[in-house]
C-alpha positions in Angstrom: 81.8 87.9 107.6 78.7 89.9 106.5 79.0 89.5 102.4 77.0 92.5 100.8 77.0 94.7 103.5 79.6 96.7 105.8 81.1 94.4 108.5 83.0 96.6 110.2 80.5 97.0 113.3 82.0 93.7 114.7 85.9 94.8 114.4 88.0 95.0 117.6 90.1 98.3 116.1 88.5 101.8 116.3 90.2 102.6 113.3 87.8 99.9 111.6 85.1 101.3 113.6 84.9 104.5 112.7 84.3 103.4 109.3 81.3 101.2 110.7 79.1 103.7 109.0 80.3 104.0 105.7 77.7 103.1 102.6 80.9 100.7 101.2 80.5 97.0 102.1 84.0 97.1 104.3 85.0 94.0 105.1 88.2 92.4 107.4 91.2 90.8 106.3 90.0 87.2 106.1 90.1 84.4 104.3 86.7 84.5 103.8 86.8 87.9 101.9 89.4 86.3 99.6 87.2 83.8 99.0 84.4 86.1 97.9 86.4 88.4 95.8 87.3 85.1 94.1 83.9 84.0 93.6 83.2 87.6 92.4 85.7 87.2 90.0 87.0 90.9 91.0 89.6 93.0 92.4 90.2 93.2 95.9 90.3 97.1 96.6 92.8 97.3 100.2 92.7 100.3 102.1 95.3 100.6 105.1 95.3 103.1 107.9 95.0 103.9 111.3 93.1 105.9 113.6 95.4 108.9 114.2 96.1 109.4 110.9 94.9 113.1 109.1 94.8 112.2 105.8 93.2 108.7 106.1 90.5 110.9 108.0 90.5 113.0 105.2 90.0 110.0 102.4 87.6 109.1 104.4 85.2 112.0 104.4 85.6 112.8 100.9 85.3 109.3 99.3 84.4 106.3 101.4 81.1 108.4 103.2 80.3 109.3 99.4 77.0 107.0 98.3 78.2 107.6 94.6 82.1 106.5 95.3 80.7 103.9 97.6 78.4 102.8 94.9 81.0 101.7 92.2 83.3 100.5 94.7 80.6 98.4 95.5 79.9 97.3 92.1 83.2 96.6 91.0 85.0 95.3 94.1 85.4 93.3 97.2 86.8 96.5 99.5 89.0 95.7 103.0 89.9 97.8 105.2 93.0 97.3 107.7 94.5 98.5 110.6 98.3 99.2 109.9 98.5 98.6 113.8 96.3 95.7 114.1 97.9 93.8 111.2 101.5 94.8 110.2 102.2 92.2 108.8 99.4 93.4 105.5 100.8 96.9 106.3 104.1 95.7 105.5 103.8 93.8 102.5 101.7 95.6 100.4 103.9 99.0 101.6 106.7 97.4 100.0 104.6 96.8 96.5 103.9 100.5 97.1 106.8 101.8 97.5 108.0 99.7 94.5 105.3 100.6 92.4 105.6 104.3 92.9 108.6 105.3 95.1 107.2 106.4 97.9 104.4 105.5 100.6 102.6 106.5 103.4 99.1 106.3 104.5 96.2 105.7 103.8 97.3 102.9 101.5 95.1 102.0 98.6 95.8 98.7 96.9 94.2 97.1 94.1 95.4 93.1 94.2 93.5 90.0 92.3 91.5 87.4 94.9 94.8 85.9 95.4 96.1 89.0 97.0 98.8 89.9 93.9 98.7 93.9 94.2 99.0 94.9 90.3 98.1 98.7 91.2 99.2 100.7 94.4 99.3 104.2 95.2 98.0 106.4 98.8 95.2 109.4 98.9 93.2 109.8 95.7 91.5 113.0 96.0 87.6 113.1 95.1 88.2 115.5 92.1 91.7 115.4 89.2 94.3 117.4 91.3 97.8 118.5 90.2 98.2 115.5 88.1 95.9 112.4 89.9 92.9 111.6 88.5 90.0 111.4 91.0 89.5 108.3 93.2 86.3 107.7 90.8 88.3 107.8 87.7 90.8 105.4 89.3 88.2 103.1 90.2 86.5 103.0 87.3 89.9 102.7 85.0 91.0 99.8 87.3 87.8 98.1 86.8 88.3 98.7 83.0 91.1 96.9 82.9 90.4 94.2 85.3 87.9 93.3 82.6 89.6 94.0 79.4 93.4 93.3 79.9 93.2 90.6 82.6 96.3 89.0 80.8 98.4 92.1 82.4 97.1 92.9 85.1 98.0 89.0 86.1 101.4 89.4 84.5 102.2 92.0 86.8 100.4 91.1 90.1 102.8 87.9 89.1 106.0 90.2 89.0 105.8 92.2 91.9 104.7 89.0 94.1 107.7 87.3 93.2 109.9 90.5 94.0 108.0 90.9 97.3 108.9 87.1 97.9 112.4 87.8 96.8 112.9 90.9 98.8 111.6 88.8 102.0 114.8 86.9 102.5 116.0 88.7 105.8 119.4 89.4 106.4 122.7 87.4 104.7 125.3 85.0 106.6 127.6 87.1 109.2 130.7 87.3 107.6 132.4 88.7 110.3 132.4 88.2 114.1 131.3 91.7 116.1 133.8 93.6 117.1 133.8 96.6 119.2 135.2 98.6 116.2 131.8 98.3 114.4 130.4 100.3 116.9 133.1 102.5 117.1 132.5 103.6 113.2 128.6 103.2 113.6 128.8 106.0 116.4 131.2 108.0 114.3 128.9 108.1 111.2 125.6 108.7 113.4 127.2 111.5 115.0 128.4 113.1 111.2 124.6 113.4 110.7 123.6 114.9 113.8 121.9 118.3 113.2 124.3 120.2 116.2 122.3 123.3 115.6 118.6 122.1 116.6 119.4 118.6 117.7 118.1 115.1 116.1 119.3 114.2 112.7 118.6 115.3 109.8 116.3 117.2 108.2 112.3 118.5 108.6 110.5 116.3 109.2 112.2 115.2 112.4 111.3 112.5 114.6 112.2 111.4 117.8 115.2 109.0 117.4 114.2 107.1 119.9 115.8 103.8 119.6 119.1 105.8 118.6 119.3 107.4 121.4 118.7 104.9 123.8 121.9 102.9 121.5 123.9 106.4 122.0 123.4 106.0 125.4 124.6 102.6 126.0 127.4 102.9 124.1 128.7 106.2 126.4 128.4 104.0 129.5 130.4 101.1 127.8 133.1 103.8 126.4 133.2 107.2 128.4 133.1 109.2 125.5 131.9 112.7 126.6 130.6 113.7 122.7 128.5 110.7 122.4 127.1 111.9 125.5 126.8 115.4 124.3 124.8 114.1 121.2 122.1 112.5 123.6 121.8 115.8 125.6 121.1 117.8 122.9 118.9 116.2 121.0 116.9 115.2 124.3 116.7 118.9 125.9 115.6 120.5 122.3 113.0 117.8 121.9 111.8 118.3 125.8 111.8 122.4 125.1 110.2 122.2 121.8 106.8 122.0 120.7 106.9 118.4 119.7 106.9 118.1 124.1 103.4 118.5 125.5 104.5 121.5 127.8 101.3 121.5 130.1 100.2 117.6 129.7 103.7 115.7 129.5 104.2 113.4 126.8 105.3 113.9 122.9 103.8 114.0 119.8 105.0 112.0 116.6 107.4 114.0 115.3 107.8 117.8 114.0 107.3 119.5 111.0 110.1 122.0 110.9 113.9 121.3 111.9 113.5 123.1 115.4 110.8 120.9 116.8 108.6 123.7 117.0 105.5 122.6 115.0 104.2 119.0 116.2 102.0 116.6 114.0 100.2 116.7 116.8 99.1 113.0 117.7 100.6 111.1 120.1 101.6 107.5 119.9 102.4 105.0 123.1 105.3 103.8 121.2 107.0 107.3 120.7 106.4 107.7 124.5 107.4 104.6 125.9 110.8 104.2 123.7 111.3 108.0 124.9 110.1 106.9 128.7 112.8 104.3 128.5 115.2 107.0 127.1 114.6 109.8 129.9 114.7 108.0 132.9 118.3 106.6 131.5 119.0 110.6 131.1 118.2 111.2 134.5 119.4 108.1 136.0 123.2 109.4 134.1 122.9 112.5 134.8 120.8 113.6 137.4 119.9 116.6 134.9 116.7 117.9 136.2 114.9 118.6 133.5 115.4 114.7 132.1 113.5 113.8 135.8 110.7 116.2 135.1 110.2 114.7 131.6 110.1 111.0 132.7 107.8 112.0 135.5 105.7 114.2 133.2 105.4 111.4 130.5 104.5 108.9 133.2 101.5 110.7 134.5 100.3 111.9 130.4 100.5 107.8 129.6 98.2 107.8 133.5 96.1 110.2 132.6 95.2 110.1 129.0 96.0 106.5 127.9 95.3 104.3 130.8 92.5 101.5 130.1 91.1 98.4 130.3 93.3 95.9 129.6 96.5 98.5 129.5 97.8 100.9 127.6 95.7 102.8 124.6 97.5 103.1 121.2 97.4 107.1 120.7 95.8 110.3 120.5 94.3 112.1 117.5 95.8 114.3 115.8 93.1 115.9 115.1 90.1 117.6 117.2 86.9 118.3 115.4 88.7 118.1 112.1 91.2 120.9 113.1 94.4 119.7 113.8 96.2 120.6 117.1 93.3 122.6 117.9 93.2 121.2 121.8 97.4 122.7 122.3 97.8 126.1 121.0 97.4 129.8 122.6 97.7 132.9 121.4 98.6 136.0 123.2 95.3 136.9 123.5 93.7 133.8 125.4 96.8 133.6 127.6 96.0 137.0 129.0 92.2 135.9 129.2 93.1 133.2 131.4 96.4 134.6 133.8 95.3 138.4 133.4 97.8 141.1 131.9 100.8 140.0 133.4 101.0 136.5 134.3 99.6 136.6 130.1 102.9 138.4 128.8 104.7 136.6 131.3 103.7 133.3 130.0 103.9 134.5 126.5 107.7 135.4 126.9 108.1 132.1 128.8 106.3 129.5 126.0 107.6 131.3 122.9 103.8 132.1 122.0 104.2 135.1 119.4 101.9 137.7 118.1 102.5 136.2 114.6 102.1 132.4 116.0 104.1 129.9 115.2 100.8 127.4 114.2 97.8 128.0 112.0 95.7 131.6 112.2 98.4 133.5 114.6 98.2 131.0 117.7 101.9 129.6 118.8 102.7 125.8 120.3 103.6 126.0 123.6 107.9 126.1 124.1 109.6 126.3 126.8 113.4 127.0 125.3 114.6 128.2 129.1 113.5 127.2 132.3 111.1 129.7 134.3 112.8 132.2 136.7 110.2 131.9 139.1 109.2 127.3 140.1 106.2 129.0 142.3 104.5 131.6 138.9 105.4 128.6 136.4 103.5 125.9 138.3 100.5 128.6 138.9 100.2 129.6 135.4 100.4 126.0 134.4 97.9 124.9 136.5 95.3 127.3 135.0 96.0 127.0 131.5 95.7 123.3 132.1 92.0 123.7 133.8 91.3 126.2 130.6 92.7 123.3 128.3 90.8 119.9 129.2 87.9 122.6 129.4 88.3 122.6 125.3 87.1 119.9 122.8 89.7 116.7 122.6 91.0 114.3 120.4 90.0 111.4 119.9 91.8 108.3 121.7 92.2 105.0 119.7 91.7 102.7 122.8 93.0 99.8 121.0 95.8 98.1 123.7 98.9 96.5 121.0 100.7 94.2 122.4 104.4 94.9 121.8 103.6 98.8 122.5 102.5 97.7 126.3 105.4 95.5 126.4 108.0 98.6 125.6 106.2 100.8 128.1 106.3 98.2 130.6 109.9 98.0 130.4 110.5 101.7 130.4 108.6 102.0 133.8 109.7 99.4 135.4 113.4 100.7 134.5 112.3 104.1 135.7 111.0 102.3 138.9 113.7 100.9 139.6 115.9 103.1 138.9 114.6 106.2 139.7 113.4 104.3 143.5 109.5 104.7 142.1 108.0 101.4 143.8 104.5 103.4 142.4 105.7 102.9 138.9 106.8 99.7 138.9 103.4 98.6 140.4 101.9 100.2 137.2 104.2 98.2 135.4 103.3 95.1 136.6 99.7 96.1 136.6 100.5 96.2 132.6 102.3 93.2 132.1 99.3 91.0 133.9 96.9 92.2 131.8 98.3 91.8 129.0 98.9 88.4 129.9 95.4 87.6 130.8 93.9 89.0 128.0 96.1 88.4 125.0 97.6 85.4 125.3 94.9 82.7 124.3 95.2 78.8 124.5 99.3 79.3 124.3 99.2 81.9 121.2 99.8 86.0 121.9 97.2 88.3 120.2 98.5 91.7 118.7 95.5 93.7 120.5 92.7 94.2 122.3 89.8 96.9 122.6 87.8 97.8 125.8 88.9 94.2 127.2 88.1 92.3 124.4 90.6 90.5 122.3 91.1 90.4 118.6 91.7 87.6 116.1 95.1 88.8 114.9 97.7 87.0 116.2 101.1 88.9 117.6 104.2 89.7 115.3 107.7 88.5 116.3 108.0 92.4 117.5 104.9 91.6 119.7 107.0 88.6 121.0 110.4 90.3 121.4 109.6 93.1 123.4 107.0 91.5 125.9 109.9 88.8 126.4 112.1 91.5 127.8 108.7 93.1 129.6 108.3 89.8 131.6 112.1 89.8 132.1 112.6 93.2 133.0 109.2 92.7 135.4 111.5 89.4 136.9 114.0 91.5 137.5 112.4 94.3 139.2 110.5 92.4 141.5 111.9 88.9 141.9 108.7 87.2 141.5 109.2 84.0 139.9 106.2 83.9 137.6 107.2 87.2 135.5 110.3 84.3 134.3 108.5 81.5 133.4 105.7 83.5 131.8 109.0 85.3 129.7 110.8 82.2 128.9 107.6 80.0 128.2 107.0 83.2 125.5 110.2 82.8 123.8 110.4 79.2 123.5 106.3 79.8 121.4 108.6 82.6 119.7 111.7 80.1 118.2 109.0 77.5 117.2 106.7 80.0 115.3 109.0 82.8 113.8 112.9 81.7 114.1 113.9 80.5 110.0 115.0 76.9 110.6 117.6 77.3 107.5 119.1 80.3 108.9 120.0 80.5 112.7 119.7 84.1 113.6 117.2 84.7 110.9 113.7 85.9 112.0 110.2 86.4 110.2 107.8 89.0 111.4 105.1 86.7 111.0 104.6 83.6 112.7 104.6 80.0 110.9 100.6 79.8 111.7 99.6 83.2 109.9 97.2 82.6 106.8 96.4 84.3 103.5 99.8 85.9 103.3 101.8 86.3 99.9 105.0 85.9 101.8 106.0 86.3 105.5 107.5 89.7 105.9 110.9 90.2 107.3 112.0 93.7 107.8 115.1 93.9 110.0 115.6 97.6 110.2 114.6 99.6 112.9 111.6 102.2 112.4 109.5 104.0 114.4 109.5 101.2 116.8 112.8 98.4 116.7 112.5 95.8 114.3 111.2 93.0 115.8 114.7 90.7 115.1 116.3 93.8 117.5 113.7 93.2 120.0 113.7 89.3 120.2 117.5 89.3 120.4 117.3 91.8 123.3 115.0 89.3 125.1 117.6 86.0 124.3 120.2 88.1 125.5 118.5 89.0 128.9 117.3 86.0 129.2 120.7 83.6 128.5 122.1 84.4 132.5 118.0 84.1 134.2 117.4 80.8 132.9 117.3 78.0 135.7 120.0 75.1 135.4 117.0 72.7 135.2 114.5 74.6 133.7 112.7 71.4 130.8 112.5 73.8 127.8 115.3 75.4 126.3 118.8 75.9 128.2 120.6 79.3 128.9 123.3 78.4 126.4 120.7 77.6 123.6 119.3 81.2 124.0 122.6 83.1 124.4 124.1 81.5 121.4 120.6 82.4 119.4 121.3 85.9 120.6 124.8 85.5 119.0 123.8 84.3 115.9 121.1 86.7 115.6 123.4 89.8 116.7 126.0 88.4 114.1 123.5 89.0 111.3 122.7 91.9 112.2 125.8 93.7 112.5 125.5 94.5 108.7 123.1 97.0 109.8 125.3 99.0 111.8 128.2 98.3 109.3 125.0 99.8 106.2 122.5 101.9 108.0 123.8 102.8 111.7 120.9 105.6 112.1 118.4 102.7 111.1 119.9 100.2 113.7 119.5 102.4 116.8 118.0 98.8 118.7 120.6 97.0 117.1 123.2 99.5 118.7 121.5 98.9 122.1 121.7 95.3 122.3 124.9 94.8 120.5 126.4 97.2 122.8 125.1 95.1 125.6 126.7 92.0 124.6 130.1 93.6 123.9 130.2 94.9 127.4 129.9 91.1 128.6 127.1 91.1 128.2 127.2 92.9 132.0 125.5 91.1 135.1 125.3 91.8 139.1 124.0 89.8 141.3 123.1 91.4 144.4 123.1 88.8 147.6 120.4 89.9 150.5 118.3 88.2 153.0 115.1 89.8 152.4 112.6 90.4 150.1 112.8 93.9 149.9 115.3 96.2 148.2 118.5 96.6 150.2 120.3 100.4 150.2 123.1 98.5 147.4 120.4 97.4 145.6 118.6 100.6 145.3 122.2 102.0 144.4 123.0 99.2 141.9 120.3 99.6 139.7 120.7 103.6 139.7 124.4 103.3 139.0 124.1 100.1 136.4 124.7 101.2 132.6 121.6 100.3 130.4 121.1 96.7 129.3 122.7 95.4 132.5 120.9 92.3 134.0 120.6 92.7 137.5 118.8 90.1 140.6 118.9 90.4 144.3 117.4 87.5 146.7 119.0 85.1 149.2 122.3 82.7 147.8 121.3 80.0 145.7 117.5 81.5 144.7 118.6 81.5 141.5 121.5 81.1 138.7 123.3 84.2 139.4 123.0 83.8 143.0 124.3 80.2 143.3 127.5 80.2 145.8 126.8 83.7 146.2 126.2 84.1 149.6 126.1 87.9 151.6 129.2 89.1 153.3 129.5 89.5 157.0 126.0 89.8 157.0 125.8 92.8 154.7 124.2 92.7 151.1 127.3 91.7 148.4 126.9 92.8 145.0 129.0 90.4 142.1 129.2 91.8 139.2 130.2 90.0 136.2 130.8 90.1 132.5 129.8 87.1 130.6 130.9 84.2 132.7 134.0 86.2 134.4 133.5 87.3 137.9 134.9 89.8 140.6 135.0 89.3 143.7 131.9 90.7 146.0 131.6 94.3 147.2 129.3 96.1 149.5 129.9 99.4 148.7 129.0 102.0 146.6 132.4 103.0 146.2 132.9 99.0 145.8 130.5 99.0 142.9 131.5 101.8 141.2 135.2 100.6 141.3 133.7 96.9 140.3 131.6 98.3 137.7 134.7 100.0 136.2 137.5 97.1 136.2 135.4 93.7 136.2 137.4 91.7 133.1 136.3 91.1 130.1 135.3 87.7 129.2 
C-alpha cells in the first residue's frame, strides 16, 4: 500500500481504476489500511461501487475529482474504495449496517466505520451541494469529523451496537424442522404465481428485473409436474422480456432490468450474470418447447456474450450503462435516423416494427428498440437489422468493465454448455470449455480460487462460497458434456477446498459466504436468499447434488454418500425459504425440485467417444437438473453393469438409487422418463 497518496493505479478492478486519478489518497481493502487509519487515530471513510453503476459515476465526478472534497477527506480520513463485485463479502456487510441504519441501500455506498471497521454512520450518494433534505457530502464530512473528535464515546457505543447486530444477524438459516416434501413446492409455485404481473409478465412492480433464477425453478418444477400454468407463467414472462426494450433487439443480450412495468425502458447496462442465468433459462425454453423465438434469443445472447464480453481469461463482468455520460445513448432511434439510414420506407417500416414513436419512449423523443410482433417479412427484418447494426457500432460505446468474476464465468459456463448439449451446438460447448480452463488456470492459485481477474492478471481477493458453488457445477456440467475425466476431479477437488473453508462445522447444511481464511472481517456474512445471482448456499447444494451420483467408488477424498447427504442437510434448511420467501428462493426451487424428482439420472451406454443419436436425444428430451453420462459399461459409476444392448446405445434412467430397465429408443425414453419409480 502507498500511504499518503492514491493507490489505486495498482488494483486489478476497473471500477478501482477509474478512480486511479482522483486527488483522494484511495486506498484497497487491506489490512494494512486498517492499520493506518488506526495509527491515524481516524475514521475509515468506505466507499462501495462498481463500474456500471450511474450514480457511483455521478459521485464520482462531483465529489471524489473535487481538490476541495478531496482535500478534507484527506485531512480527516483514511478513504477505501471497493468493488461490490470484487469483494462481496465488504459489500455485504456494511449493506446490511446500511440498510439498518437508514432503511434502504443501494450504491454507491458510503460508510464511515472506526479503524476496527465498526460502521457508526452509513448512508449512499451525498450530493455536492444541501438537496431536498441531505446536507452536502462536505457538510457530512466535516460533521462526521466533528464528532469523531468530540463525542468519541458515541460514536464507539454505536459502531459497538450495530457490529454486534451485524454478528447476530450472520447466523444463517435455523434447524429444518421438517423433512421436504413435494407439497412445499406445491404452495411455493402457488404463491409465486399469485404475484405474477399476467398483464406485462415478471412480478411485480416497476422496477422489474429479470427473475432469472425463478424462472429457471418454474421451469423445473413443470417438467417434474405437467402443470400447463406453471408453464404458461415462464412463457410469458420470457416472450415480454425477449420483445421488450430491456432485450437488445439488434445486439442480443439483456440489460439489468427495466424501469417501467412493460419492459420498455432498460437501465441500460448489461451484466454477465443477468445473461448467463437467462442463457441457462432460454435454451431450457427452447429445448421444451421448440418455440422459435426462445432459439433466436439463446443464439442471439450467445453471440452478444462472443462479441462484446469475450476476453482474456473469460468472460468480462458488464457493459456501461452509460456512453459519454448519457445513458443508453449507443441503443436508441428516433424516426428520423431510422429513415436516414433504411430510406423512407424501410424507416416507417422499421419504425412500426420496433415500436420507435414520434414522441419516443426514452429521453429527448428517441424510442428503445421493441419488437412486440415478429416481422412479416425474415428477408426486410434481417436487411434492416443489418444496417442499423453497421450505423450502431459506428456510434460512441460503453465502457466494458473487463474484470473476469469467477462464479459469473462459472454460471455462463454451465448455461452453454447446457445449450450445447442440448441444443446439438458442439461450437458452444467448446466455448464452454474454453471458459472453464481458463478460469482454472488463472484463478485458482496454490489450491485457493480467486474471485477475479483483469486482462489475465489475477487479484488478491479470494472466491466466495457462491464463487465455489457455481464453478463446482461448471466443472460438472463440463464432465458431463464432454466425458473428459479431468473436468471431475478438478470439480470434486473444488468442493472438498469448499466444505473445509466455508461449510459451519456446528451446523451441517449451514454455509458462510466467506471462507474460514478471509481477514479483517467483522463477521463472515451469510446471506441465504437468492438475489440478482443465487445465493451461494443454493449454488453449492446444486453442485453436492450433481456431484453425489459422479463421484468414483474409490475416489480418496470425500465419498458420494457424504456429499449427497450434505446436499440433504443443506436443502433441508433451506426449505424455510420456499415455505417464507418463494420469489426469493427461485435457486432453491431449482435444486429442490431436482432432488424431489429423484434426484433424476440416465446413463447412456455407447462404444464410442462421440455422441450417439440417443444421446443427442437424451439430453434434448431430459428435464433440467437431470444428471446425465454416456461412455462404454463400467467407465464410470453410473455405467457400472451397464452394458449396451444388442449392440445399440441403452439409455438407464434412474431416480435416486431405483432403476428401469434399459431402452433404446426415443419412444423408450420418453416412456422411461415418464414412469421410472420413485425412490
Amino acid at each position: 500500500m502507498t500511504r499518503g497518496s492514491n493507490s489505486l493505479a495498482e488494483a486489478t478492478s476497473p471500477y478501482l481504476r477509474q478512480h486511479a486519478d482522483n486527488p483522494v489518497h484511495w486506498q484497497q481493502w487491506s489490512p494494512d489500511a486498517l492499520a493506518w487509519a488506526r495509527e491515524r487515530d481516524v475514521p475509515i471513510l468506505l466507499s462501495v461501487g462498481y463500474a456500471a453503476c450511474h450514480w457511483c459515476h455521478v459521485m464520482a465526478h462531483e465529489s471524489f475529482e473535487d481538490p476541495a472534497t478531496a482535500a478534507v477527506m484527506n485531512r480527516d480520513f483514511v478513504c477505501i474504495k471497493v468493488d461490490r463485485e470484487e469483494r462481496p463479502d465488504i459489500d455485504a456487510i456494511y449493506m446490511n449496517a446500511t440498510v439498518a441504519m437508514t432503511g434502504q441501500g443501494g450504491w454507491p455506498m458510503t460508510c464511515f466505520l472506526s479503524p476496527g471497521g465498526e460502521p457508526f454512520y452509513c448512508g449512499t450518494y451525498f450530493p455536492p451541494a444541501p438537496r431536498q433534505g441531505m446536507p452536502s457530502f462536505i457538510q457530512l464530512l466535516e460533521a462526521i469529523a466533528l464528532t469523531w473528535t468530540t463525542k468519541r464515546a458515541e460514536v464507539d457505543r454505536v459502531g459497538l451496537a450495530v457490529t454486534e447486530q451485524l454478528r447476530a444477524n450472520a447466523a444463517g438459516l435455523p434447524d429444518p424442522q421438517h423433512a421436504l416434501h413435494e407439497g412445499l413446492l406445491t404452495t411455493a409455485v402457488a404463491d409465486v404465481l399469485r404475484e405474477e404481473d399476467i398483464v406485462h409478465g415478471g412480478f411485480g412492480g416497476a422496477p422489474k428485473f429479470p427473475p432469472s433464477a425463478l424462472m429457471e425453478g418454474l421451469l423445473r418444477e413443470y417438467e417434474r409436474t405437467g402443470d400447463p400454468a406453471v408453464l404458461a407463467a415462464v412463457n410469458r414472462t420470457a416472450d415480454v422480456m425477449a420483445r421488450g426494450g430491456i432485450y437488445d433487439q439488434l445486439g442480443g443480450g439483456f440489460a439489468r432490468y427495466a424501469v417501467d412495468q412493460d419492459w420498455v425502458v432498460p437501465h441500460f447496462e448489461k451484466m454477465l450474470y443477468d445473461n448467463a442465468q437467462l442463457l441457462r433459462v432460454y435454451a431450457h425454453l427452447a429445448r421444451v418447447t421448440s418455440d422459435p423465438l426462445m432459439r433466436r434469443v439463446t443464439d442471439e445472447t450467445i453471440a452478444f456474450l462472443r462479441r462484446d464480453l469475450e476476453v482474456v481469461g473469460g468472460f468480462a463482468s458488464a457493459l456501461d450503462a452509460d456512453t459519454d455520460g448519457h445513458e443508453g445513448l449507443t441503443y436508441v432511434w428516433t424516426p428520423a435516423e431510422l429513415a436516414e439510414v433504411l430510406g423512407d420506407a424501410d424507416g416507417q417500416w422499421a419504425a412500426e416494427l420496433f415500436t420507435v414513436t414520434s414522441t419516443g419512449t426514452f429521453d429527448d423523443g428517441a424510442s428503445t428498440l421493441q419488437m412486440r410482433s415478429d416481422p412479416d417479412d425474415v428477408d426486410r427484418f434481417e436487411s434492416v437489422r443489418a444496417r442499423l447494426w453497421a450505423v450502431r457500432t459506428a456510434r460512441a460505446q460503453p465502457a466494458r468493465d473487463g474484470k473476469v468474476v469467477t462464479g459469473w464465468n462459472a454460471m455462463a459456463i454451465t448455461a452453454l454448455a447446457e445449450a450445447g448439449a442440448g441444443l446439438d451446438r458442439p461450437e458452444w460447448i467448446e466455448l464452454a470449455a474454453w471458459c472453464g480452463r481458463e478460469i482454472l488456470t488463472r484463478h485458482l492459485v496454490e489450491g485457493r480460487l480467486r474471485r477475479s481477474s483483469l486482462d489475465g492478471l489475477v487479484g488478491e481477493p479470494l472466491a466466495a462460497l457462491d464463487d465455489h458453488g457455481a464453478l463446482a457445477t461448471a466443472l460438472l456440467t463440463l464432465y458431463q458434456v464432454t466425458g473428459e475425466r479431468p473436468w471431475l476431479d478438478a470439480a470434486l477437488d473444488l468442493l472438498d477446498n469448499t466444505i473445509d473453508l466455508f461449510a459451519d462445522p456446528e451446523a451441517p447444511g449451514s454455509w458462510y459466504d466467506s471462507g474460514s481464511d478471509a481477514e479483517g472481517l467483522l463477521a463472515r456474512p451469510r446471506d441465504p436468499i437468492d438475489g440478482a445471482t443465487p445465493a451461494g448456499t443454493s449454488l453449492i447444494a446444486e453442485a453436492l447434488l450433481t456431484a453425489a451420483p459422479l463421484t468414483p467408488i474409490d475416489r480418496a477424498g470425500r465419498s458420494a454418500g457424504d456429499y449427497a447427504a450434505l446436499a440433504d442437510d443443506t436443502l433441508a434448511r433451506g426449505g424455510v425459504l420456499l415455505d417464507k420467501v418463494p420469489r426469493s428462493a427461485g435457486h432453491w426451487l431449482a435444486v429442490i425440485s431436482a432432488r424431489l424428482a429423484g434426484p433424476l439420472q440416465v446413463a447412456v451406454s455407447q462404444s464410442g467417444p462421440g455422441p450417439s443419436e440417443l444421446l443427442v436425444h437424451t439430453r434434448r428430451r431430459v428435464p433440467g437438473g437431470t444428471v446425465v453420462v454416456a461412455g462404454p459399461v463400467d467407465s464410470q459409476p453410473l455405467l457400472a453393469g451397464r452394458p449396451m444392448v444388442d449392440g445399440q446405445a441403452a439409455a438407464y434412467v434412474c431416480r435416486g438409487s431405483v432403476c428401469g430397465l434399459p431402452v433404446t429408443t426415443p419412444a423408450g425414453l420418453a416412456a422411461a422418463l415418464s414412469s421410472t419409480p420413485a425412490n
